[in-house]
C-alpha positions, 0 to 999 in steps of 0.5 A: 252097661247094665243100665244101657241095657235096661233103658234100651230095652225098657221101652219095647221090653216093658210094651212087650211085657204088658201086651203078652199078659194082656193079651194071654188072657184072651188067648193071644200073644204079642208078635215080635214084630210089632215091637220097634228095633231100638235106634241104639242097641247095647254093645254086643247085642245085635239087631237078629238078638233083639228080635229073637229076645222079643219073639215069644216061645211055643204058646204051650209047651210039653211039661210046663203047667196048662195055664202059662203063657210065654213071656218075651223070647229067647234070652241068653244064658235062660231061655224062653220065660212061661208064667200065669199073668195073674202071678207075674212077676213075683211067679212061679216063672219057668224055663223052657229050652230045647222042648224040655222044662228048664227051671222055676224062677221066682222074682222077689223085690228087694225092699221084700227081702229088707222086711224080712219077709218069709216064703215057704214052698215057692222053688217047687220042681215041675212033675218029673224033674228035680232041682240041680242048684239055685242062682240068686242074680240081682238085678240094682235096675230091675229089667223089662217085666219087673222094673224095681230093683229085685232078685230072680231066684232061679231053680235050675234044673239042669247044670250051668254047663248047659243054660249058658250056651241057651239062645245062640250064647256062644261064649258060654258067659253072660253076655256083658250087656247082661251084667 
């Protein structure tokens, strides 16, 4: 299913991608809806799903860094991504739920790590919040934005009892086209 999901949301998911970094650098950001409805969604995911996974978040929200821009929409299970073009897609990345800062990601490619390459300092807190835990979740296809096989690594700051549910996530588990 997860390459299903991949190959769906390619084409629209990596046009959305390219066109929100293009166009946050001069101040603009894709719409929603100029991306096309796949003819064949994965199962589980409903046409309303993909419209709101590809409808960018408030340009500038409360608390996240001056110079991010929104990245796709509302993603189950994570909620609206913010990063700098110019650091994407390695970031910091951040999370954003509910008018609150919801985690810092970093996305590393999985031949980095076979190197044994070393980062000091990347999972950093915003001002104001502290880190409840850290997921490793690795993506074997890679997914729209960053399409190698790789791991997002994010710094949650709030329990999973709560990211889980984000974007209408009613099950409270990742929804199987995720996984």
């Amino acid at each position: 299913m997860k390459a299903r999901l991949y190959s769906v949301l390619m084409s629209a998911g990596l046009l959305a991608v390219t066109c929100a970094a293009v166009l946050a650098l001069s101040g603009a950001v894709a719409h929603a809806d100029s991306m096309a409805m796949p003819k064949d969604l994965p199962p589980g995911m409903t046409p309303a799903m993909f419209k709101m996974m590809m409808t960018p978040g408030p340009q500038h929200p409360a608390g996240l860094p001056s110079d991010v821009v929104p990245f796709f929409g509302c993603i189950p299970t994570m909620g609206y991504h913010y990063a700098n073009p110019r650091n994407f897609p390695f970031g910091p990345i951040y999370g954003w739920y509910n008018g609150k800062p919801t985690f810092t990601e970093i996305m590393v490619d999985k031949k980095l790590f076979a190197k044994g390459i070393s980062w000091n300092d990347q999972l950093k807190p915003l001002p104001g919040y502290k880190i409840d835990h850290v997921d490793f979740w690795y993506e074997a296809h890679g997914h729209p934005g960053y399409t190698i096989p790789h791991y997002d690594i994010h710094a949650w700051y709030i329990p999973r009892t709560q990211y889980m549910y984000f974007c209408n996530n009613k099950s409270g588990t990742k929804p199987a086209w995720m996984n």
